[in-house]
Kinemage of the C-alpha trace (Angstrom):
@kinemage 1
@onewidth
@group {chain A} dominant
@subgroup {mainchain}
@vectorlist {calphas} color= white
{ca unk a 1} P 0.000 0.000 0.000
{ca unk a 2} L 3.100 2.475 0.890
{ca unk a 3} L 4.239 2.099 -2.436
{ca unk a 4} L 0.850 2.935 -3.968
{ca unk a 5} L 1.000 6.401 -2.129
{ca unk a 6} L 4.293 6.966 -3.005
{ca unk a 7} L 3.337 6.201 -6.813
{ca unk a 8} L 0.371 8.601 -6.312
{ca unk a 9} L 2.653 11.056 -5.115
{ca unk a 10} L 5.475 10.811 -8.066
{ca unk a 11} L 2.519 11.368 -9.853
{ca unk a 12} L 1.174 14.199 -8.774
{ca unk a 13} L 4.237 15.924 -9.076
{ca unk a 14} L 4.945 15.253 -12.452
{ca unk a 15} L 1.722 16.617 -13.130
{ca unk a 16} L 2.404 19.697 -11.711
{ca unk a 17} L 5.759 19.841 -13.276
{ca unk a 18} L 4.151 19.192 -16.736
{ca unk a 19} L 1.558 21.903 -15.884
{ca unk a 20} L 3.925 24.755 -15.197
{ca unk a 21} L 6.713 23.705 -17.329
{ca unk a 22} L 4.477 23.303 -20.597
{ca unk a 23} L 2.029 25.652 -19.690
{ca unk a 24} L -0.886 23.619 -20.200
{ca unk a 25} L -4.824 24.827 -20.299
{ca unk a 26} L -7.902 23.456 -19.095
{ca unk a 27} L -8.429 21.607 -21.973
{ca unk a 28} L -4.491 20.120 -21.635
{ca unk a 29} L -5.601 18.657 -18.059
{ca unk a 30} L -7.664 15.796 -18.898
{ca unk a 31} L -5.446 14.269 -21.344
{ca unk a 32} L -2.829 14.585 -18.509
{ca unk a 33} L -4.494 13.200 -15.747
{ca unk a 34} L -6.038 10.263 -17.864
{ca unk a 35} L -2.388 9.010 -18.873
{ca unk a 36} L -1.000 9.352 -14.450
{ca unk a 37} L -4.080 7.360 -14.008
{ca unk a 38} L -3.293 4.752 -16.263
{ca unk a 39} L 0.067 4.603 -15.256
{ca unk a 40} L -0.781 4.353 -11.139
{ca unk a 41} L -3.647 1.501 -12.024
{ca unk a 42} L -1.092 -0.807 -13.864
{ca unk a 43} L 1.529 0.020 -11.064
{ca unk a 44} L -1.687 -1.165 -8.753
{ca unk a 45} L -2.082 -3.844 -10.977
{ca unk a 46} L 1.203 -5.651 -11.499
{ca unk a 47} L 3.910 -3.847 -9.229
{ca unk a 48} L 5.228 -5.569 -6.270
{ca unk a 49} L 7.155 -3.389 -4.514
{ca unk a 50} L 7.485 -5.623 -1.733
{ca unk a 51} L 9.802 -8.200 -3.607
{ca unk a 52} L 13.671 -7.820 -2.979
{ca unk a 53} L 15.866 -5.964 -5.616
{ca unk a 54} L 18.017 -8.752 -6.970
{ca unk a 55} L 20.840 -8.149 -9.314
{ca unk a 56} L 20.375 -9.966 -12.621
{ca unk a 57} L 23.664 -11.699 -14.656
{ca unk a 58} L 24.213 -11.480 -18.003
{ca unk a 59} L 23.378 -14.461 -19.813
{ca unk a 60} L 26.555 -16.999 -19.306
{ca unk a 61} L 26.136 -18.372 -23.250
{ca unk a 62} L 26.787 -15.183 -24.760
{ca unk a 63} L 29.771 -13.696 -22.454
{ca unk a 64} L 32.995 -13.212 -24.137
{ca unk a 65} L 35.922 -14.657 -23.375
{ca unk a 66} L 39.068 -13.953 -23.301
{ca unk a 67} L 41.610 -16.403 -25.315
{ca unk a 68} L 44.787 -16.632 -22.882
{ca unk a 69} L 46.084 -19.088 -25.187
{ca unk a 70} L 45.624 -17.363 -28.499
{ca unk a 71} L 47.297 -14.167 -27.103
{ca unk a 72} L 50.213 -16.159 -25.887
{ca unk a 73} L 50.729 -17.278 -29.633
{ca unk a 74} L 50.136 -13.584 -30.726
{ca unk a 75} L 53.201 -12.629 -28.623
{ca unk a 76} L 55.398 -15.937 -28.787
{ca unk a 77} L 55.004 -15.535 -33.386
{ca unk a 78} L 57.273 -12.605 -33.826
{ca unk a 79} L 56.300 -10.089 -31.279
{ca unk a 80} L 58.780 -8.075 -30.221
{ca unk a 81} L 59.142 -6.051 -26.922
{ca unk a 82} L 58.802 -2.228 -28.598
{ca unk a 83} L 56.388 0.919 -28.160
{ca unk a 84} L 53.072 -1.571 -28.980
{ca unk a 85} L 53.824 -3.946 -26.079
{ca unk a 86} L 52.028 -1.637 -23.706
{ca unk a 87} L 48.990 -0.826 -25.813
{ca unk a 88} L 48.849 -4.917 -26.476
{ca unk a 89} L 49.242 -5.496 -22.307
{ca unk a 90} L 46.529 -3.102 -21.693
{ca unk a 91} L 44.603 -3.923 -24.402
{ca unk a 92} L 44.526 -7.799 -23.025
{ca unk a 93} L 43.785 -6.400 -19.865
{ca unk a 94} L 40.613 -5.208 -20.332
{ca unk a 95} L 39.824 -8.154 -22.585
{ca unk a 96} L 40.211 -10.752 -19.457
{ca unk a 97} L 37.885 -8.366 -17.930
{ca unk a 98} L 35.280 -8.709 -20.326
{ca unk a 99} L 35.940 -4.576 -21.578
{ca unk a 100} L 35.858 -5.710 -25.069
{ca unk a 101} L 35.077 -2.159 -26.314
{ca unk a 102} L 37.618 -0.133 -24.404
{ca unk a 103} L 39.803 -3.618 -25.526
{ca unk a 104} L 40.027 -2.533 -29.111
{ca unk a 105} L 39.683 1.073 -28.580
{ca unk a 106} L 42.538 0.991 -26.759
{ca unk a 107} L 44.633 -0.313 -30.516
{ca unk a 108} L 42.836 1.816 -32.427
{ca unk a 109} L 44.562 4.721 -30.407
{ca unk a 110} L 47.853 2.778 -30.871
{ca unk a 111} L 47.461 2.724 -34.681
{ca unk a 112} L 46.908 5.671 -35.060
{ca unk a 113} L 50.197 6.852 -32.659
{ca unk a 114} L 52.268 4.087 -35.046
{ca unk a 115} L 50.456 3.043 -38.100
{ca unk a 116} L 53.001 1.347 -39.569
{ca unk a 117} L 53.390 -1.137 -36.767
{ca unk a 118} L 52.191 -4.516 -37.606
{ca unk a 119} L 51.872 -6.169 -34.499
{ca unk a 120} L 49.355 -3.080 -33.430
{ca unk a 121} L 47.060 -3.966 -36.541
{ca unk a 122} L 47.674 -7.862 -35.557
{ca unk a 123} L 46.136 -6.785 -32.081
{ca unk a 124} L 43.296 -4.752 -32.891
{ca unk a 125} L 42.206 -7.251 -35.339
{ca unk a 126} L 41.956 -9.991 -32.740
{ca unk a 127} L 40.468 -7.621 -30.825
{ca unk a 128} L 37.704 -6.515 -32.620
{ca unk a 129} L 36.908 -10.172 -33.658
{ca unk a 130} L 36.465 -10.573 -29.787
{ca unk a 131} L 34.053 -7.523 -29.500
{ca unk a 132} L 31.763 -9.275 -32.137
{ca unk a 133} L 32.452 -12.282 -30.796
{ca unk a 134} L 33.783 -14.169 -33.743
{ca unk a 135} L 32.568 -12.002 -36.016
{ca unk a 136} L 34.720 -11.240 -38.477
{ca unk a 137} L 33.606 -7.384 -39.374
{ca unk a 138} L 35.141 -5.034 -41.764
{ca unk a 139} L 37.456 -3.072 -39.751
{ca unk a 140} L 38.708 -6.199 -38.697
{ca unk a 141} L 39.368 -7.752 -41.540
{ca unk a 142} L 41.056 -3.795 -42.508
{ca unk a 143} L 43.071 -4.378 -39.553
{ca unk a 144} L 44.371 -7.900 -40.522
{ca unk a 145} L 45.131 -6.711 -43.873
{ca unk a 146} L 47.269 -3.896 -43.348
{ca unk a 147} L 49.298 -6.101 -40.705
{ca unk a 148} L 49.877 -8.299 -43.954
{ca unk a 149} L 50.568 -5.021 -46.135
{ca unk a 150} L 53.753 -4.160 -43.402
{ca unk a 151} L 54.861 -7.484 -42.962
{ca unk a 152} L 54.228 -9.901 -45.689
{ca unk a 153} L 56.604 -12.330 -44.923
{ca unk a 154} L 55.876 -12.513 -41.314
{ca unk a 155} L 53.788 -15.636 -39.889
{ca unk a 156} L 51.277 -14.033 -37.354
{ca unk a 157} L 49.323 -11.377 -39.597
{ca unk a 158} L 48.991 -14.413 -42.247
{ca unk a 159} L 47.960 -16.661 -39.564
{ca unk a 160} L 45.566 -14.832 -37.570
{ca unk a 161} L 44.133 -13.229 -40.723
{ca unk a 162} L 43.282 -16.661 -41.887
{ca unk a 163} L 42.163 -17.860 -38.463
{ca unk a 164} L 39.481 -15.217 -38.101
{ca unk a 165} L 38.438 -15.846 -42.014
{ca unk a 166} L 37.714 -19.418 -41.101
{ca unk a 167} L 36.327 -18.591 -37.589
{ca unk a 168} L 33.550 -16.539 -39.943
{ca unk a 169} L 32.880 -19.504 -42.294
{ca unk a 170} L 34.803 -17.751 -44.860
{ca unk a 171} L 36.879 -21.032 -45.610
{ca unk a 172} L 38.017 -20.553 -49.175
{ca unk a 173} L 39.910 -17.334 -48.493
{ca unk a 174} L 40.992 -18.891 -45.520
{ca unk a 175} L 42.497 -21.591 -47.181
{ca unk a 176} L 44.464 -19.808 -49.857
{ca unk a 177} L 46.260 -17.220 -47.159
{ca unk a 178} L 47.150 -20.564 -45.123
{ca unk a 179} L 47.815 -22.381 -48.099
{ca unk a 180} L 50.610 -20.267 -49.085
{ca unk a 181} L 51.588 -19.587 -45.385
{ca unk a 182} L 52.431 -23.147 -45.078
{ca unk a 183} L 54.277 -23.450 -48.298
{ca unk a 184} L 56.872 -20.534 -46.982
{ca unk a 185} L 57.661 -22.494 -43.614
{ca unk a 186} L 60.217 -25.584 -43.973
{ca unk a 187} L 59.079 -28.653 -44.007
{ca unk a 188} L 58.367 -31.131 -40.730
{ca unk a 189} L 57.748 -27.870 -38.484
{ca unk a 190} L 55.042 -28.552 -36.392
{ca unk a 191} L 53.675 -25.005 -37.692
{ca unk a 192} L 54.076 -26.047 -41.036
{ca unk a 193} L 51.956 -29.884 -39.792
{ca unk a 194} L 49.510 -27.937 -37.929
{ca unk a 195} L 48.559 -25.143 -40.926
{ca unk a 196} L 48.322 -28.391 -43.263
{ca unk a 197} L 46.632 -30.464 -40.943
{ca unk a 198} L 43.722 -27.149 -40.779
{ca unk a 199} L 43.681 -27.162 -44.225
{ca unk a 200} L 42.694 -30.394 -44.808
{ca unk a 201} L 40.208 -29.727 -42.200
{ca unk a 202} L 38.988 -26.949 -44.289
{ca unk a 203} L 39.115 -29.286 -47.554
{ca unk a 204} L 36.817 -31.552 -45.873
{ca unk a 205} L 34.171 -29.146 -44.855
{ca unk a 206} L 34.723 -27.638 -48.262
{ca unk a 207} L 33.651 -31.086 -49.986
{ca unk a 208} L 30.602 -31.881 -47.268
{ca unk a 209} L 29.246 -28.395 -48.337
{ca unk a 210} L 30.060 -29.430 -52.126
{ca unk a 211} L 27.934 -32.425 -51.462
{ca unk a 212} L 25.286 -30.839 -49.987
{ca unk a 213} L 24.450 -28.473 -52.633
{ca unk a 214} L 24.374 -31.203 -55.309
{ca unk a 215} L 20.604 -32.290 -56.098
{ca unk a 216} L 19.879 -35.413 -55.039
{ca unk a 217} L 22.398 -35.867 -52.115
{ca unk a 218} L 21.963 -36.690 -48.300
């Protein structure tokens, strides 16, 4: 019942805050006090005022999270310790936190300090593919492509380029940038076994799909 008065109350202030501040006639009135009315009766209706406030959680399923594993192979695939490593550090940071927006925003203010560093552009790709959780959007895909652009003969762009490609169901594309990724490492590395053992991964999904599509198949 207390929180029925108190409701009544709101209301009547509003009203006369709506009166003076708009400046409302006669005629304005009835509207007015129709639409508090409505408002206290389904307050009267459905609100419970006596239940306890409890905090609700954001749905488990769709929480990012942070790859500790994936950003030790960022860093252990020709990172070197330079101007980005802070902007990267900070930048995982927040990511572990679950700050996937400040995550990225934090490399796309490195970038811009150092464009023409391509372990920055390595980082704020991965971390924009973590904001849209596995999405691979545009300014990603920008990102990963101007890491390539300063350092085409290094592994990591090529690798996490082509990770985030097939992470988006884009497996032809990833397949060529992997393709010729593995073909520049020597042979019986276990990079060089685990991009070809991927591939054929890829190959296979590739020929399922293939299948699919023909009339007449299961």
């Amino acid at each position: 019942m207390m929180g029925l008065f108190i409701a009544g109350g709101l209301a009547l202030l509003a009203a006369i805050g709506v009166a003076f501040g708009a400046r409302i006639g006669k005629v304005g009135w009835e509207p007015l006090a129709a639409a508090l009315l409505i408002g206290i009766a389904g307050y009267a209706w459905q609100g419970r005022p006596s239940l306890v406030g409890k905090p609700v959680a954001a749905d488990g399923a769709r929480a990012v999270r942070f790859d500790e594993a994936l950003a030790e192979r960022r860093r252990n695939m020709g990172e070197r310790v330079s101007s980005a490593t802070k902007w990267l550090v900070l930048s995982d940071g927040l990511a572990r936190q679950g700050n996937t927006q400040d995550s990225a925003n934090i490399l796309v203010r490195a970038v811009k300090d150092d464009p023409r560093d391509p372990n920055l552009w390595v980082g704020l790709g991965n971390a924009l593919v973590l904001h849209g959780s596995g999405v691979l959007s545009p300014s990603a895909e920008y990102s990963y492509q101007q890491a390539v652009r300063l350092a085409p003969d290094a592994p990591s762009p090529r690798f996490f380029y082509g990770l985030a490609l097939a992470q988006s169901g884009k497996l032809e594309p990833a397949r060529a940038i992997w393709s010729k990724l593995a073909l520049s490492l020597k042979e019986g590395t276990p990079f060089r076994a685990e991009l070809e053992s991927n591939i054929a991964a890829i190959d296979a999904l590739l020929a399922r799909q293939s299948g699919a599509a023909m009339p007449g198949s299961q």
